[in-house]
N, C-alpha and C positions, 0 to 999 in steps of 0.2 A: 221263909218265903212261901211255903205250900199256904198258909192259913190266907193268903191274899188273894191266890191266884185264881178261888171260884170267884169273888168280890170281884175282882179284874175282868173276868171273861163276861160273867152279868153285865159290868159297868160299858163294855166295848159293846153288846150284844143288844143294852137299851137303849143306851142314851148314845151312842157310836154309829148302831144300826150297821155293826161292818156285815159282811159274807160268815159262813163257817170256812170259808179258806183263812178269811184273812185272822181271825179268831183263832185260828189253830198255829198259824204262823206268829203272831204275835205272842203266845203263849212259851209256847217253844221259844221264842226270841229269851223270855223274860226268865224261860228254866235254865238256857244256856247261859246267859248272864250269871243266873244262881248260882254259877258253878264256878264262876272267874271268883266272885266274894268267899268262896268255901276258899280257895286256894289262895286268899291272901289273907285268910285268918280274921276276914270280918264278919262268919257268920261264930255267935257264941256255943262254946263249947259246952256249957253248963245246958243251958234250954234252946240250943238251934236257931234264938231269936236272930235279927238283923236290926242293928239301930240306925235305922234310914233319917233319923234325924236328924243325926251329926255328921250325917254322909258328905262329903265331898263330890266332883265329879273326878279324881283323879282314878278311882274303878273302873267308872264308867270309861275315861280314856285310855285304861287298860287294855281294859275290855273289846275296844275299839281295834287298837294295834295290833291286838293277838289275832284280828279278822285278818289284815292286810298280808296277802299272800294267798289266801285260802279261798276269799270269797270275792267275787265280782263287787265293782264298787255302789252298783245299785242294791246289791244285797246288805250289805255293810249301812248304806244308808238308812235300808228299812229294820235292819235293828237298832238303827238310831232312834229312828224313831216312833219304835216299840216302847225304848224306855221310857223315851221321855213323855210319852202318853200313861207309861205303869207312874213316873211320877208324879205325873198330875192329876193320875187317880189317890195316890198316898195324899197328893194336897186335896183333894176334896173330900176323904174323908178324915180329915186333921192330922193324917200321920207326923207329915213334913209340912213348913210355911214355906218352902221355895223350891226350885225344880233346879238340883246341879247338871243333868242333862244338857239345860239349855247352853251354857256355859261350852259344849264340845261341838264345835266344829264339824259341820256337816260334809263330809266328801266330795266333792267334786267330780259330777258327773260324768261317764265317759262317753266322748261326744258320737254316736252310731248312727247315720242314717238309717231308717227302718228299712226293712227289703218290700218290695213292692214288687206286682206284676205288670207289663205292658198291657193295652187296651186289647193286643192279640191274644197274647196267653190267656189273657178272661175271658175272652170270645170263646177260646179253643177249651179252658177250663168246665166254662159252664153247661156248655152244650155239648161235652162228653157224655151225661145222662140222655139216655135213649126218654121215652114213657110206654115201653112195653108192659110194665107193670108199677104196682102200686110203690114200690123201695123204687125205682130211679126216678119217677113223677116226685114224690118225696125229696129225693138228694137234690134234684134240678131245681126246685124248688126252693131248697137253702141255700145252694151256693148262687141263684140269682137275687135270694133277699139278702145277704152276708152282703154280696157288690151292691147290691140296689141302696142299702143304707146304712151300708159301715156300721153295722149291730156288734155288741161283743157277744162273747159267745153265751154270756149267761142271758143276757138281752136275750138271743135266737129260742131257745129253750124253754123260756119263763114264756112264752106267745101263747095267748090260748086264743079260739076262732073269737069271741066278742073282743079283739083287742085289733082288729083287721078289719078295715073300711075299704072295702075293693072298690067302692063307686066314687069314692074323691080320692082311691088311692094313698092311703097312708094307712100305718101300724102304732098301736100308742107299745111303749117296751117302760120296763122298769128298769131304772140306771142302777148305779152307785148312790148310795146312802137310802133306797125308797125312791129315789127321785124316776116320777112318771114325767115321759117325753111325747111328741106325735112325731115321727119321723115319712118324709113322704117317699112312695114306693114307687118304681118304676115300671110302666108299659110289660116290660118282657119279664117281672118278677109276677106281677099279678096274673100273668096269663099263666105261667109256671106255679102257680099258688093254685090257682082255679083249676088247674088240671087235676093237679094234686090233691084237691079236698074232693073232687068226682069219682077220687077211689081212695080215699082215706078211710071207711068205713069195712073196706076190707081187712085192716089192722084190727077190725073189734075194739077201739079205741074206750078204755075203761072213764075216760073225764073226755071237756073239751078241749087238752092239751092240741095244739096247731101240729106238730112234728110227734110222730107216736113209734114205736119202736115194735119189732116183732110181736110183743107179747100183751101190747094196746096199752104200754105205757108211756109216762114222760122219756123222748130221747135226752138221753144226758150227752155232758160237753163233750167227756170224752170218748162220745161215738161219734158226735159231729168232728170231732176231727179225723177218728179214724177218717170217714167218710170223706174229708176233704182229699185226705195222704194217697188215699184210694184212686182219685177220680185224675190227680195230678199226677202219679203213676200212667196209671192208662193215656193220659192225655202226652207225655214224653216234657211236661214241662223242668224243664232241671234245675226246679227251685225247692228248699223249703218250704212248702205251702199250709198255715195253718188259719184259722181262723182271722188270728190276729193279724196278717199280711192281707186278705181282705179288708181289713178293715183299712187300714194304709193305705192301699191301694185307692180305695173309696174316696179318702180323701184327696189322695195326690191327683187323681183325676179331676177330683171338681176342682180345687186350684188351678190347675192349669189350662181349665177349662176358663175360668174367670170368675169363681164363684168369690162371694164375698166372706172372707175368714172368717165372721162371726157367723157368717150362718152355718158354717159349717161347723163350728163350735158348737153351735144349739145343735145339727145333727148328729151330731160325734156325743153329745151328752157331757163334754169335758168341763169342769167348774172353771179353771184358770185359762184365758187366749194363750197363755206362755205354752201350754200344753200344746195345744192345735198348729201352734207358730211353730214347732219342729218340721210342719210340713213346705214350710219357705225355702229349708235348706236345700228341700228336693226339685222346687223350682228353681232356683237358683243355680243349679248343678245344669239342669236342664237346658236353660238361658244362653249358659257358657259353652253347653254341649252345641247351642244352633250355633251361637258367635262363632266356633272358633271352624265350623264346617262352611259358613257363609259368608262372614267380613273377607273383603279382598286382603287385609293388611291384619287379620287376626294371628 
């Protein structure tokens, strides 16, 4: 198994373009799997080889069973389909002609509305940051572009200032896969940006990185959330608030605002509308919530 697994993480890392999260996760997927074949006597005793040839998927649904119980079923999914990307690396470089992967049954989702915030708590969220100084000008500044345009967090981060058009109001961000977007910025984020780059130079900032950190470096993700845990703390909101529920949020609001789902797909960065259309379920609930307080005979 080890002699594939640099080949693998190259092969995800070139022609995949994933993250180093998801690189590391997929790896790990493909070591644990390694360990279900030791235990059933398919990996060879002689030379440690594995003969993915003559492979089966009955492993692989093994392998699968042994998750349930242990692991969330979106976790379960994604080493599905770990391997079945490790086997379609084994077919491109001639190991295996077919992927038994494909053959197992993918999980069935478990159906969660995302948590979102009311249009108050983000009021009351974002304008928790004072600009006494250059860190709350800074924070107020992320959590109005986070709302302003439902960025993920590694979007918020990767921002450097030539990626920021304050005069037409948009930010270009780097998605998932490379993929560069324009997202447009709102009134009360750009004024919170513009304040915020009037004493950015305070940080000693070592590049043009946009969000800079104590030490005039890139802020990383997981300060931006400390930062958010922080500021929803102080503010008494009694929700889990992470990056990712901004983003949610972002969108549930413009749905219900009347925005048109694919444009909010282009701003969400999402490849599939399937992805975006989970946020229907939230109207939806919504709809039933005004019905059932306002029909006479609801």
């Amino acid at each position: 198994m080890d002699k594939y697994l640099s080949s693998f993480e190259d092969f995800l890392s070139s022609e995949r373009n994933y993250s180093k999260h998801t690189l590391k996760a997929y790896i790990a997927d493909i070591k644990e799997f390694g360990l279900v074949l030791k235990d059933m006597g398919l990996i060879s005793a002689d030379n440690g080889e594995i003969d993915f040839a003559h492979m089966d998927e009955t492993p692989i649904r093994t392998f699968i069973s042994r998750l349930y119980g242990k692991n969330k079923r979106v976790s379960i999914s994604r080493k599905l389909a770990s391997i079945r990307t490790f086997f379609e690396f084994l077919i491109r470089n001639g190991t295996i002609k077919s992927n038994p992967a494909k053959l197992v049954p993918t999980p069935k989702g478990e159906k969660r509305l995302p948590t979102f915030l009311t249009v108050d708590e983000v009021v009351k969220l974002v304008e928790t940051p004072g600009s006494e100084n250059v860190y709350e000008s800074r924070d107020r500044a992320i959590l109005e572009l986070l709302y302003s345009c439902g960025l993920r967090v590694s979007e918020l981060v990767g921002i450097n200032l030539n990626n920021l058009d304050l005069i037409s109001m948009s930010v270009k961000v780097l998605g998932k896969g490379n993929k560069e977007r324009m997202v447009p910025l709102g009134s009360k984020a750009c004024t919170a940006i513009k304040t915020y780059i009037s004493q950015r130079l305070d940080l000693k900032p070592e590049d043009d990185y946009l969000f800079v950190n104590s030490r005039g470096g890139r802020l990383s993700t997981r300060s931006i959330d400390r930062i958010i845990k922080k500021y929803a703390a102080i503010s008494g909101i009694p929700k889990n608030i992470s990056p990712h529920v901004l983003r949610h949020t972002f969108a549930t609001h413009l749905l219900g605002g009347g925005a048109d789902l694919r444009a909010i797909q282009e701003m969400l960065g999402h490849k599939s509308l399937s992805t975006t259309q989970r946020y229907t379920h939230i109207s939806i609930e919504k709809i039933m919530e005004i019905y059932d307080k306002t029909h006479p005979r609801a």
